[in-house]
GUNU-407891 format. One record per atom (N, C-alpha, C): residue in one letter; atom name; residue number from 1; x, y negated, z negated. Coordinates in nm, 4 decimals, always signed. Layout:
FITI   code   site   pos          x          y          z
FITI      A     CA   NUM          X          Y          Z
...
END
This chain:
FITI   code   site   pos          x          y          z
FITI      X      N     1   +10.3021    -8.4487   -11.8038
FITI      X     CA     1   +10.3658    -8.5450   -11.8928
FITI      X      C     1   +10.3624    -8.4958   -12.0373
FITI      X      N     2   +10.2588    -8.4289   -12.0483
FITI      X     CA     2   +10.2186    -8.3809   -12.1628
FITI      X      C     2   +10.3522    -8.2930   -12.2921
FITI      X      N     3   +10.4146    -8.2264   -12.1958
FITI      X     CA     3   +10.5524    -8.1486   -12.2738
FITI      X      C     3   +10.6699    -8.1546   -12.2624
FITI      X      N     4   +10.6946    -8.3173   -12.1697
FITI      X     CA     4   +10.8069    -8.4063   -12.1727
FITI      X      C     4   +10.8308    -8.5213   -12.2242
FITI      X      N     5   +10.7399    -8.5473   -12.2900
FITI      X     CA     5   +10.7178    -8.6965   -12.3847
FITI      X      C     5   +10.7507    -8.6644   -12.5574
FITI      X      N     6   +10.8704    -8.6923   -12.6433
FITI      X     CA     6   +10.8663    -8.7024   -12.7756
FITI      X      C     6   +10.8502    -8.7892   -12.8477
FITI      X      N     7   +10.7634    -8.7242   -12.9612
FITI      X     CA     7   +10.7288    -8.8658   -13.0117
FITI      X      C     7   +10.7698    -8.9170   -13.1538
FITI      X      N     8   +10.9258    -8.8163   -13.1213
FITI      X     CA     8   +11.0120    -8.8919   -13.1890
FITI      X      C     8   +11.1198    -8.8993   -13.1265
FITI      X      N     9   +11.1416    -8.9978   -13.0635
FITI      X     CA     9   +11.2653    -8.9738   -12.9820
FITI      X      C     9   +11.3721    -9.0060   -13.0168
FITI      X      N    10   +11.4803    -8.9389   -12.9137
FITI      X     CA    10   +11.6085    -8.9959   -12.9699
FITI      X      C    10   +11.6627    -8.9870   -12.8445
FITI      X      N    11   +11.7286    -9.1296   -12.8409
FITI      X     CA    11   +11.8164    -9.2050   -12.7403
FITI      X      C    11   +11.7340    -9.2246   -12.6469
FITI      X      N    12   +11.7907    -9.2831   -12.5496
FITI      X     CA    12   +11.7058    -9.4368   -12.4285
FITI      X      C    12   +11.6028    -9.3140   -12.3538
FITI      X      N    13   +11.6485    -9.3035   -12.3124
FITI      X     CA    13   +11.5477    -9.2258   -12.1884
FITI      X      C    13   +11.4177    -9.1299   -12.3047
FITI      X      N    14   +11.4200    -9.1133   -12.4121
FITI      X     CA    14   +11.2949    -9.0305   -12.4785
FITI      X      C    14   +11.2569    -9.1560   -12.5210
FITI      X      N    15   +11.3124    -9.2820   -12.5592
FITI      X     CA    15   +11.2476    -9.3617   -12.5976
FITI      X      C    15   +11.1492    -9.4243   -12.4893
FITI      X      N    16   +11.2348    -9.4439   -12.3876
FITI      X     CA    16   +11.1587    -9.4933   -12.2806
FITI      X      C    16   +11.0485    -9.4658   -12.2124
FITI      X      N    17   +11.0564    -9.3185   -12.2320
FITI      X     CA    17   +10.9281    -9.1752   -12.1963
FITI      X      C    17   +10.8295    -9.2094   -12.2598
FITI      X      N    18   +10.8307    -9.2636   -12.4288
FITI      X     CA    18   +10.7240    -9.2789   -12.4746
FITI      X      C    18   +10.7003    -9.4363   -12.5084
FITI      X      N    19   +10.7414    -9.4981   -12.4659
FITI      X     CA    19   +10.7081    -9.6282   -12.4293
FITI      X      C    19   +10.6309    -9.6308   -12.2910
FITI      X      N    20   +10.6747    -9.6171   -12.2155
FITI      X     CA    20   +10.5663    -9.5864   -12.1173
FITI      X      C    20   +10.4247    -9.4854   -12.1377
FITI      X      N    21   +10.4687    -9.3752   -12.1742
FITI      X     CA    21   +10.2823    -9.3034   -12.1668
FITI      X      C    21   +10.2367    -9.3944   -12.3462
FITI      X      N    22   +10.2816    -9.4548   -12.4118
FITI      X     CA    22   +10.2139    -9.5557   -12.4686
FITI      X      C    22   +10.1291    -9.6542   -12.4260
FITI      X      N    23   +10.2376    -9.7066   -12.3242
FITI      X     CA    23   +10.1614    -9.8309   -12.2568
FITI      X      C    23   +10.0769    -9.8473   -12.1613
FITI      X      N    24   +10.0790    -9.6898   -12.0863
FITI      X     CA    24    +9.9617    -9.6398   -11.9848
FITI      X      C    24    +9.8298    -9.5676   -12.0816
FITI      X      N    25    +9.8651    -9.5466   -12.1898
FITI      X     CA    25    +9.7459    -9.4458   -12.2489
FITI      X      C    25    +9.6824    -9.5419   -12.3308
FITI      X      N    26    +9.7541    -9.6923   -12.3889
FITI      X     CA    26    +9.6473    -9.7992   -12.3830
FITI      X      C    26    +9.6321    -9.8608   -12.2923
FITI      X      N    27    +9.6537    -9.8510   -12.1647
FITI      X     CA    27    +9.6074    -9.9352   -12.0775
FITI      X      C    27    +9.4602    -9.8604   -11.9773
FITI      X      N    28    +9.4831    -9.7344   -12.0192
FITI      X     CA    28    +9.3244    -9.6476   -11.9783
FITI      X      C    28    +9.2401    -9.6571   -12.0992
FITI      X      N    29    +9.2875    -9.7089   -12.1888
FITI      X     CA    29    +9.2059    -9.7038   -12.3181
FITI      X      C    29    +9.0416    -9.7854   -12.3041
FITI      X      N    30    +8.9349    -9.7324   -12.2943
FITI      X     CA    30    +8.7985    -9.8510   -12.2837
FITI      X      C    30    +8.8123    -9.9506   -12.3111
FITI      X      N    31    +8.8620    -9.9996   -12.4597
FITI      X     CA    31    +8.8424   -10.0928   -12.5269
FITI      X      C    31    +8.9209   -10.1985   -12.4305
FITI      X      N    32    +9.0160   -10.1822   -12.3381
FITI      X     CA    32    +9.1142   -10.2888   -12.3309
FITI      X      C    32    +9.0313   -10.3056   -12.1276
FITI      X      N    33    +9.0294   -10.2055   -12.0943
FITI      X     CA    33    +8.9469   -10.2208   -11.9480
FITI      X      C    33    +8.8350   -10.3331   -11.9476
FITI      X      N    34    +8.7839   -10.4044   -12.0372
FITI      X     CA    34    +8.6974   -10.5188   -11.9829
FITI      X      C    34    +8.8247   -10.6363   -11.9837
FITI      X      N    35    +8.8923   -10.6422   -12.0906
FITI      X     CA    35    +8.9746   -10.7347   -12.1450
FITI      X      C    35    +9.0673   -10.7450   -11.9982
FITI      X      N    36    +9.1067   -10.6466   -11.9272
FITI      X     CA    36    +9.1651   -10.6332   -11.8044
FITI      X      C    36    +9.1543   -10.6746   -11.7041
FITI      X      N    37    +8.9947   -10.7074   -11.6953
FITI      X     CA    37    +8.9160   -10.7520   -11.6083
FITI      X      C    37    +8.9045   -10.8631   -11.5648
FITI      X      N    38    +8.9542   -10.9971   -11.6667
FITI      X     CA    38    +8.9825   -11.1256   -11.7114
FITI      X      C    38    +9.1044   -11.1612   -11.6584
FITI      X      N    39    +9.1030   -11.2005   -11.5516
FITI      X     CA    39    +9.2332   -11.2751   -11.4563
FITI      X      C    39    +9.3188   -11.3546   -11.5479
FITI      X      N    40    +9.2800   -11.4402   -11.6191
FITI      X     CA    40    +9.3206   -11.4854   -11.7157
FITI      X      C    40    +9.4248   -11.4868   -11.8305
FITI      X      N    41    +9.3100   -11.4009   -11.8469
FITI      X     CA    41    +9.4014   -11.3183   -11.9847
FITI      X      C    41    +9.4917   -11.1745   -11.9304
FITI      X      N    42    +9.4633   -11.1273   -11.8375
FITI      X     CA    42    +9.5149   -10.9993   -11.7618
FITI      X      C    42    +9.6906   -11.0027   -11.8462
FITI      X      N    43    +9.7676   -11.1120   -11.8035
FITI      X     CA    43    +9.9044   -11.1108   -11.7947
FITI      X      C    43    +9.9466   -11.0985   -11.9499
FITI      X      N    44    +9.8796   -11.2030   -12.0788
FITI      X     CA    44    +9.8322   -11.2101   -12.1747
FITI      X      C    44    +9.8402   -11.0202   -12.2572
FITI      X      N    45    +9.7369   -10.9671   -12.2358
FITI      X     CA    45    +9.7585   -10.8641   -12.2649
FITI      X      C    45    +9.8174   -10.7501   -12.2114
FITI      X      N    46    +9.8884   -10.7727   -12.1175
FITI      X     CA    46    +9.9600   -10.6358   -12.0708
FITI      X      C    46   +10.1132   -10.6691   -12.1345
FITI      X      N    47   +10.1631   -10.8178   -12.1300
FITI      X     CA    47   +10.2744   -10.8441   -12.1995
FITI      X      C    47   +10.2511   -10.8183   -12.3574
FITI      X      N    48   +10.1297   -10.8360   -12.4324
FITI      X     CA    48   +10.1228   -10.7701   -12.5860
FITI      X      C    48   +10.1104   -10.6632   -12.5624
FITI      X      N    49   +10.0703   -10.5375   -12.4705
FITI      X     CA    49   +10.1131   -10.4080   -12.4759
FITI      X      C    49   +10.1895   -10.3671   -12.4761
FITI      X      N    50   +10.3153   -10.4256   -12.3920
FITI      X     CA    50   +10.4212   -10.3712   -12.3961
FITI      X      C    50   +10.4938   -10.4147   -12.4286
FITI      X      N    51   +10.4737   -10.5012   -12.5118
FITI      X     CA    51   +10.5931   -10.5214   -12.6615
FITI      X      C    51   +10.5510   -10.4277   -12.7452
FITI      X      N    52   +10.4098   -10.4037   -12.8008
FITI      X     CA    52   +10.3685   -10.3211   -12.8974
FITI      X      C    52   +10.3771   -10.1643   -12.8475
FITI      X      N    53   +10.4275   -10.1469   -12.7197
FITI      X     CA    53   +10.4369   -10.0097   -12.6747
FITI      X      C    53   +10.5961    -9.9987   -12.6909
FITI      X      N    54   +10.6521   -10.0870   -12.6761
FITI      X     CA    54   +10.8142   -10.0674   -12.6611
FITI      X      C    54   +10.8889   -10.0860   -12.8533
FITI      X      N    55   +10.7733   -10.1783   -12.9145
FITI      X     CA    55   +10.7941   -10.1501   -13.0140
FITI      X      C    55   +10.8044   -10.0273   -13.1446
FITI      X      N    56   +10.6636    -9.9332   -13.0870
FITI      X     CA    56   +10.6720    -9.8461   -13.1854
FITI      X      C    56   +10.7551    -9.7336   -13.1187
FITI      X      N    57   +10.7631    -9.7651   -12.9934
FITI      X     CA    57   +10.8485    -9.6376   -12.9584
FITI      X      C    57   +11.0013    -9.6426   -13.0156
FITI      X      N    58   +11.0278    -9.7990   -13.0141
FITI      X     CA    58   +11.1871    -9.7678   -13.0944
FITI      X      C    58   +11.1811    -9.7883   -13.2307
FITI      X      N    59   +11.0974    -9.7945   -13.3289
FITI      X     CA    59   +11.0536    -9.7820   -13.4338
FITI      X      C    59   +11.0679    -9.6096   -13.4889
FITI      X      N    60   +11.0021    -9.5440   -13.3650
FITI      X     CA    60   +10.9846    -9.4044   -13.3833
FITI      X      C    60   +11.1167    -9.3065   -13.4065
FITI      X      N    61   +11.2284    -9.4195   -13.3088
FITI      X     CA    61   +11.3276    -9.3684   -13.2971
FITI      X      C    61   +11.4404    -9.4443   -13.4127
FITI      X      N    62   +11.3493    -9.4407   -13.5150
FITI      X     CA    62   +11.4059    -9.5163   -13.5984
FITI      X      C    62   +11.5522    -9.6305   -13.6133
FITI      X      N    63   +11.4926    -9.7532   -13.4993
FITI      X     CA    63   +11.5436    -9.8666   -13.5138
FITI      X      C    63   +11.5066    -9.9193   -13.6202
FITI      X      N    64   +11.5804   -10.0051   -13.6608
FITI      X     CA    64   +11.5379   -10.1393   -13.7492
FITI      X      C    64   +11.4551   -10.2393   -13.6734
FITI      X      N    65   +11.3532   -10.2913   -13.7886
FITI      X     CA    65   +11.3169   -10.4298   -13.6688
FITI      X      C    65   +11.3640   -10.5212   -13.6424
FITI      X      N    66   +11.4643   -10.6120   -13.6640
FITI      X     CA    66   +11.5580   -10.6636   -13.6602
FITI      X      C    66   +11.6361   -10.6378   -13.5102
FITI      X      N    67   +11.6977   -10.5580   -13.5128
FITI      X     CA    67   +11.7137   -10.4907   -13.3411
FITI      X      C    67   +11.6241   -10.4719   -13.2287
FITI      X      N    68   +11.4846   -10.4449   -13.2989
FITI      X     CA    68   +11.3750   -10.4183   -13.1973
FITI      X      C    68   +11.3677   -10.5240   -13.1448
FITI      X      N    69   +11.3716   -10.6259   -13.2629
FITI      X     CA    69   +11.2806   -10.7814   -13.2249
FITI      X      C    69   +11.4181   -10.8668   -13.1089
FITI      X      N    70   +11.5389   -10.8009   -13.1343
FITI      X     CA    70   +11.6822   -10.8405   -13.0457
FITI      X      C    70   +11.6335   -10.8254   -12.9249
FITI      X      N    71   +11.6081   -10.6905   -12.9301
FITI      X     CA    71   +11.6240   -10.6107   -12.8008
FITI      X      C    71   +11.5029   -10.6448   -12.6974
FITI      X      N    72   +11.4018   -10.7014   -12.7571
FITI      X     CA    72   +11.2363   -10.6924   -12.6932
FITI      X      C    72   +11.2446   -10.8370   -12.6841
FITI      X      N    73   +11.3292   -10.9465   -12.6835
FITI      X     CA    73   +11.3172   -11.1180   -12.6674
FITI      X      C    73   +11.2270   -11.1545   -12.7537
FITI      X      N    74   +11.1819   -11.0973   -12.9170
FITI      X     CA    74   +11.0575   -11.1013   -12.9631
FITI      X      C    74   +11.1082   -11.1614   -13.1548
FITI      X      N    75   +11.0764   -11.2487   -13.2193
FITI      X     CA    75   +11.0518   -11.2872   -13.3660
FITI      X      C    75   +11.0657   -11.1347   -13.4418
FITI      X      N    76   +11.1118   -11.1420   -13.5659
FITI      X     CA    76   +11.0846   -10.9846   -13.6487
FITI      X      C    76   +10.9648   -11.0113   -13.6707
FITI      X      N    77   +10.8677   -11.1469   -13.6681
FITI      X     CA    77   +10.7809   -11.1785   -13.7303
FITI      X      C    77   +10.6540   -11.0801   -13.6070
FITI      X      N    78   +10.6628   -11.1062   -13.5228
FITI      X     CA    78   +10.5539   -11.0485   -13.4190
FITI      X      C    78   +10.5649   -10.9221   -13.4025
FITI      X      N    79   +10.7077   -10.8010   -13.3798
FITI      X     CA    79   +10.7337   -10.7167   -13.4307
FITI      X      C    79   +10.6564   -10.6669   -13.5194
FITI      X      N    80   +10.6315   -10.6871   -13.6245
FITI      X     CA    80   +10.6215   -10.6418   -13.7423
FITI      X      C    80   +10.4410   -10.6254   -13.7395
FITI      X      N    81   +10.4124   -10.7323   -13.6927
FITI      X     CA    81   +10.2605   -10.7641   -13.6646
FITI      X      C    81   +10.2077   -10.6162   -13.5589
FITI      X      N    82   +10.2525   -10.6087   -13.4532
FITI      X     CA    82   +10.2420   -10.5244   -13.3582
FITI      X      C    82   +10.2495   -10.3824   -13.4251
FITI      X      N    83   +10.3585   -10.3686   -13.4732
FITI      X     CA    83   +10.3763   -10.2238   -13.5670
FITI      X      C    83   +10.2403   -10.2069   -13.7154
FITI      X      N    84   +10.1810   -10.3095   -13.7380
FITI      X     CA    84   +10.1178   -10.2717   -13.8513
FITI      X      C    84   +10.0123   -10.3092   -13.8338
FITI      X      N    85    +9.9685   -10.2822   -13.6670
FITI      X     CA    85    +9.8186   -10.2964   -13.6538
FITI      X      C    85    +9.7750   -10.4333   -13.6433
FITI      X      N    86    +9.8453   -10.5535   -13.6893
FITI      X     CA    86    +9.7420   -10.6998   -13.7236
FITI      X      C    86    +9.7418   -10.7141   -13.5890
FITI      X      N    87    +9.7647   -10.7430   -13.4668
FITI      X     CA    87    +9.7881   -10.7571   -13.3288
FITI      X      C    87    +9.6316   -10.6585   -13.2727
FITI      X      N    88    +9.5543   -10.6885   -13.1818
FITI      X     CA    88    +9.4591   -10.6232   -13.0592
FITI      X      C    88    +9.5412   -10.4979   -13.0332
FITI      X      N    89    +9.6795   -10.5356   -12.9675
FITI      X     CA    89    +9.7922   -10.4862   -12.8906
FITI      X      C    89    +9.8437   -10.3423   -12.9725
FITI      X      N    90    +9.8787   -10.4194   -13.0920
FITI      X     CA    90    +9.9503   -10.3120   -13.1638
FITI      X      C    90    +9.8835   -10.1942   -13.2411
FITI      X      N    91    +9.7185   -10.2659   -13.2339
FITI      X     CA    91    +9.6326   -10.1450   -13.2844
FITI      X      C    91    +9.6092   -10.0678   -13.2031
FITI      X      N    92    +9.5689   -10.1485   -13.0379
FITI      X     CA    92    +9.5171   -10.0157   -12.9761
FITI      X      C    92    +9.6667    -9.9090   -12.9621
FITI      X      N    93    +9.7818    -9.9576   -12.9321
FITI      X     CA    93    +9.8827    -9.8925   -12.9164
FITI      X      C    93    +9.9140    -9.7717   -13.0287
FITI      X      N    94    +9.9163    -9.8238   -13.1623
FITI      X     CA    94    +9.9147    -9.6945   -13.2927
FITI      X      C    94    +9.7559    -9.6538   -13.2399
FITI      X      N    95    +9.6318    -9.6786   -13.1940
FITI      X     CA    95    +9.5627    -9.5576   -13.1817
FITI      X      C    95    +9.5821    -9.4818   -13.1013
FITI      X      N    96    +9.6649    -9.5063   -12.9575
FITI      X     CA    96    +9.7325    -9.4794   -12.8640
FITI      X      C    96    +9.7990    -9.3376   -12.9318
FITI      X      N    97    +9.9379    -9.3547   -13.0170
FITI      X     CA    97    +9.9826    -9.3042   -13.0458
FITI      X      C    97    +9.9108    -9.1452   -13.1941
FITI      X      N    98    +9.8322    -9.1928   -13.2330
FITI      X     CA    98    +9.7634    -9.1453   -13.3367
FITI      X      C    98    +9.7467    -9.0112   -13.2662
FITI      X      N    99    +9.6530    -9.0568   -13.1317
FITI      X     CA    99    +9.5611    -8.9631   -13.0359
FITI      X      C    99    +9.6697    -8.8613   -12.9618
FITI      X      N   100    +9.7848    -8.9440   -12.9640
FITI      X     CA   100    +9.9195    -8.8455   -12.9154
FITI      X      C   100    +9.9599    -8.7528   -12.9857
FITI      X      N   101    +9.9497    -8.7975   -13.1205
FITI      X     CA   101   +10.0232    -8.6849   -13.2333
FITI      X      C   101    +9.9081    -8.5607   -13.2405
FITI      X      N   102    +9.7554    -8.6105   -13.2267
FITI      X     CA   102    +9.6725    -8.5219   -13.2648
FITI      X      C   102    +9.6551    -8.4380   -13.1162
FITI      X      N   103    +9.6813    -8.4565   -13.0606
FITI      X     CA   103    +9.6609    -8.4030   -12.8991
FITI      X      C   103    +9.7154    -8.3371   -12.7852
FITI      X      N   104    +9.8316    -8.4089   -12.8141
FITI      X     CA   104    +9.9534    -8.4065   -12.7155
FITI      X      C   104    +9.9651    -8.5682   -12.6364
FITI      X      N   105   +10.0292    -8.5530   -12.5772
FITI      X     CA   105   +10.0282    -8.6686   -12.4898
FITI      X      C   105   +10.0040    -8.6311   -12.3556
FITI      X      N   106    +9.8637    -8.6533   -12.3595
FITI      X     CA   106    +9.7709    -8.6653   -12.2069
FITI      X      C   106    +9.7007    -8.8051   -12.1971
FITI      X      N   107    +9.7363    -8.8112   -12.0905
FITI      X     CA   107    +9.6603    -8.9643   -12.0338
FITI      X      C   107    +9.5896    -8.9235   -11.9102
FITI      X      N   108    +9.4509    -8.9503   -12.0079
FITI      X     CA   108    +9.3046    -8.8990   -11.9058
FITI      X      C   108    +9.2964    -9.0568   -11.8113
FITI      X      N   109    +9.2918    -9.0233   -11.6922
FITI      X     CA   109    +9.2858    -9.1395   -11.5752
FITI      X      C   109    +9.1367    -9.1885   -11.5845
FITI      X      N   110    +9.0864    -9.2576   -11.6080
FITI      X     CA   110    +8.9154    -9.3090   -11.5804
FITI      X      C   110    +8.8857    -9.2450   -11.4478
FITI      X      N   111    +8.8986    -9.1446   -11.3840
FITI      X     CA   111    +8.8236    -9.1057   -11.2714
FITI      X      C   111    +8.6835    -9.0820   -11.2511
FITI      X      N   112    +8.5963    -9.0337   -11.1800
FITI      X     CA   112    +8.4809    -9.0141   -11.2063
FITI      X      C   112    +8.5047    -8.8471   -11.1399
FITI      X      N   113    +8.4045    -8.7506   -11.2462
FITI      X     CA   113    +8.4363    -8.6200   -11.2115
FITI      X      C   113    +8.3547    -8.5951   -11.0644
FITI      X      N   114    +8.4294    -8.5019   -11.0259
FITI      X     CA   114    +8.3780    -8.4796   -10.9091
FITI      X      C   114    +8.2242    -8.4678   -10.8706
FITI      X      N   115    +8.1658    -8.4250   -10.9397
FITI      X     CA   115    +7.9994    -8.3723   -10.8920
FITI      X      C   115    +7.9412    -8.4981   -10.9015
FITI      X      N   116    +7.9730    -8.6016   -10.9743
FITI      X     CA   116    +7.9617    -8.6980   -11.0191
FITI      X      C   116    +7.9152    -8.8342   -10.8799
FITI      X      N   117    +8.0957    -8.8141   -10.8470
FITI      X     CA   117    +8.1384    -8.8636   -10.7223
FITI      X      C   117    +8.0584    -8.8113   -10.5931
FITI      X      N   118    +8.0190    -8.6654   -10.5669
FITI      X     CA   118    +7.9464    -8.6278   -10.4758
FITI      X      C   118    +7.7943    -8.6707   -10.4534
FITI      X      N   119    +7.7448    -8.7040   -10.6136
FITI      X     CA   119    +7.6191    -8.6516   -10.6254
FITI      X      C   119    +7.5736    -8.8289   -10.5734
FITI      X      N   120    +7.6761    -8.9781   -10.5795
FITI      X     CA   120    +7.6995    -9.0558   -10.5522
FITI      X      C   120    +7.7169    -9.1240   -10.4118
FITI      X      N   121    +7.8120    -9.0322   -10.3359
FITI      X     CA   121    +7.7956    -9.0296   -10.2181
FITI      X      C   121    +7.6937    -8.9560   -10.1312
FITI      X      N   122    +7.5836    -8.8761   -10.1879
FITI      X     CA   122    +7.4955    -8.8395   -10.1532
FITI      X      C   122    +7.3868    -8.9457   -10.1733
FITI      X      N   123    +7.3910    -9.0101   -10.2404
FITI      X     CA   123    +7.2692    -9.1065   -10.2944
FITI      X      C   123    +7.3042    -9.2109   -10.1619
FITI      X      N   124    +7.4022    -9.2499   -10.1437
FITI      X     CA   124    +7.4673    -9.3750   -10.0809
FITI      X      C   124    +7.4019    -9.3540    -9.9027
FITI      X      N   125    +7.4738    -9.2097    -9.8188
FITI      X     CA   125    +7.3992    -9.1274    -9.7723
FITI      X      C   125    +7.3071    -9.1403    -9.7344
FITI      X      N   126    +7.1960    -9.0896    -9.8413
FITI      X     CA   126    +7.0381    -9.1228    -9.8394
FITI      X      C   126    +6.9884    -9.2431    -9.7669
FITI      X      N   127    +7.0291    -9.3420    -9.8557
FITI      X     CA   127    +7.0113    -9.4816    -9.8293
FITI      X      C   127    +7.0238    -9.4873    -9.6979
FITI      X      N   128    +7.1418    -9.4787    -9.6496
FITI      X     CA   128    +7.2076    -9.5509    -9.5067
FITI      X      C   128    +7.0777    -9.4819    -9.4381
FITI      X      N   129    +7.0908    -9.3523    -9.4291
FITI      X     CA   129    +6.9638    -9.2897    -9.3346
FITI      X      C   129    +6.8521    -9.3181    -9.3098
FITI      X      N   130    +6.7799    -9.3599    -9.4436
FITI      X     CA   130    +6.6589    -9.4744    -9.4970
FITI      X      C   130    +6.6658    -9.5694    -9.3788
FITI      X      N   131    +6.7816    -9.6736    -9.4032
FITI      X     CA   131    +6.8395    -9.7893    -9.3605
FITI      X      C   131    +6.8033    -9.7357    -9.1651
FITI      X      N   132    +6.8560    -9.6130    -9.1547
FITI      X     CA   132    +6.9137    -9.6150    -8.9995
FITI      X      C   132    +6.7270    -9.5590    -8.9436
FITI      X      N   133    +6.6524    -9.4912    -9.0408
FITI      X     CA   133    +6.5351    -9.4819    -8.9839
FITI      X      C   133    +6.4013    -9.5846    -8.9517
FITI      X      N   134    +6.4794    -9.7130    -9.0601
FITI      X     CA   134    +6.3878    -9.7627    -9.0229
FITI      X      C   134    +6.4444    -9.8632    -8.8986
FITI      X      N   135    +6.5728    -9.8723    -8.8632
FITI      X     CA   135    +6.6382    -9.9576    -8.7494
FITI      X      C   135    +6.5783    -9.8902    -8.6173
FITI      X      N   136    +6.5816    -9.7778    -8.6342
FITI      X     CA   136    +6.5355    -9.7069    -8.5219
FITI      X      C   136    +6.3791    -9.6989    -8.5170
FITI      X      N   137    +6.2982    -9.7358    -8.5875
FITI      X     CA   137    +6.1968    -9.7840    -8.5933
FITI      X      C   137    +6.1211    -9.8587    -8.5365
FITI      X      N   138    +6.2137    -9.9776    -8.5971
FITI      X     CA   138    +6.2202   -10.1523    -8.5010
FITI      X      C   138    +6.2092   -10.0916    -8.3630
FITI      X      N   139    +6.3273   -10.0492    -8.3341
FITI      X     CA   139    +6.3967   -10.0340    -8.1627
FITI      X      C   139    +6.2888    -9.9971    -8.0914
FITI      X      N   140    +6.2295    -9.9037    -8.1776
FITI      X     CA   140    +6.1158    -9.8187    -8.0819
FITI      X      C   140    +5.9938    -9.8997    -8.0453
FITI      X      N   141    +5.9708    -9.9625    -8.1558
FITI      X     CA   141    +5.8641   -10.0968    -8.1686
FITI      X      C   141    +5.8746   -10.2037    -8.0848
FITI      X      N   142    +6.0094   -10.2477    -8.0271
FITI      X     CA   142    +6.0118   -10.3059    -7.9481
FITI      X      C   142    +6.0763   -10.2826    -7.8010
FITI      X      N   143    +6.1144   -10.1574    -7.7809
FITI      X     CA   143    +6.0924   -10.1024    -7.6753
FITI      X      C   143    +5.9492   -10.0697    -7.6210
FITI      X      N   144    +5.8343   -10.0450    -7.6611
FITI      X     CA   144    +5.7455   -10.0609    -7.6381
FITI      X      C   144    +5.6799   -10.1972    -7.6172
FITI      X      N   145    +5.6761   -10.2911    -7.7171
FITI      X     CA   145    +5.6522   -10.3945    -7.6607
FITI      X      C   145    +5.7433   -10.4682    -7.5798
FITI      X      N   146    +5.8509   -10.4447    -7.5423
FITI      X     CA   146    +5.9461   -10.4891    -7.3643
FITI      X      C   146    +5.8453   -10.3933    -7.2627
FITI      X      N   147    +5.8029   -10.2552    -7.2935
FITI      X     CA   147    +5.7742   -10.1696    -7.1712
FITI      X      C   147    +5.6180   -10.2674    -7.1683
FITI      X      N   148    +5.5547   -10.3185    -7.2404
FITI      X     CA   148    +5.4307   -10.3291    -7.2474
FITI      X      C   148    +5.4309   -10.5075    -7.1556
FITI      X      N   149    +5.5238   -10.5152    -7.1848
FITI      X     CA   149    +5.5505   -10.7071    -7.1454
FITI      X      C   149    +5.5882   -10.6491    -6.9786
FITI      X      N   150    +5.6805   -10.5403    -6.9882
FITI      X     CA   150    +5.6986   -10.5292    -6.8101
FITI      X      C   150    +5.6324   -10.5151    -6.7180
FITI      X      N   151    +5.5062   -10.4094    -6.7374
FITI      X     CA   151    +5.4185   -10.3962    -6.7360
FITI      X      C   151    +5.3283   -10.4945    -6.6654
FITI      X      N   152    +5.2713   -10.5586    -6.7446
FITI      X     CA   152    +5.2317   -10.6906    -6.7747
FITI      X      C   152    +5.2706   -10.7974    -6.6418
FITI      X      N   153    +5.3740   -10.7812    -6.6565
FITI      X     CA   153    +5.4626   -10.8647    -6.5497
FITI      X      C   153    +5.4471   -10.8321    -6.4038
END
């Protein structure tokens, strides 16, 4: 994505390119992943992202706001908010973008690195085995006391 995204675009489809890895590169952003988390509010902030993602991208492509605010079902007044930071939305989005100009445009996925992931499923692993030695434990414990009751009998 990284050397197909401009971030100054011109016309629909470059605008659109970076309206989207805007709105995905704050939506991996930390700050907004608890806020995400909130059923609630979930719908709340993904609709202020992507006004404030669709905003600066046609901003970039030097619209007027006036048109933006046409084009996005949106006030010049909220527009304007979104573009100059006063908005959650529109800040993380210009830091979004900040991190683009200084970087490129890569959008790191929250994955967990691999050794990470292994060293995890090894722990997990462990456990179960723990878990399965001491089941087999029991079994034995009371296979003996059935052989000891038969016995008996």
């Amino acid at each position: 994505m990284s050397s197909e995204v401009s971030l100054s675009p011109v016309g629909r489809r470059e605008i659109h390119q970076l309206e989207y890895a805007l709105l995905v590169g704050a939506l991996f952003r930390p700050e907004i992943a608890e806020a995400l988390r909130n059923p609630t509010e979930r719908l709340t902030w993904l609709d202020a992202l992507a006004v404030a993602a669709a905003a600066l991208a046609r901003q970039k492509a030097k619209m007027p706001v006036s048109q933006i605010a046409e084009e996005l079902g949106r006030t010049e007044a909220t527009i304007r908010n979104h573009l100059s930071g006063k908005t959650e939305a529109g800040r993380l989005v210009l830091k979004t973008y900040e991190e683009f100009s200084k970087h490129g445009v890569k959008i790191d996925l929250p994955l967990q690195p691999e050794g990470k992931r292994i060293e995890e499923l090894e722990n997990r692993l462990s456990e179960a085995k723990r878990g399965l030695e001491q089941v087999l434990a029991k079994v034995r414990e009371l296979e003996s006391t059935l052989q000891s009751i038969a016995e008996k009998l």
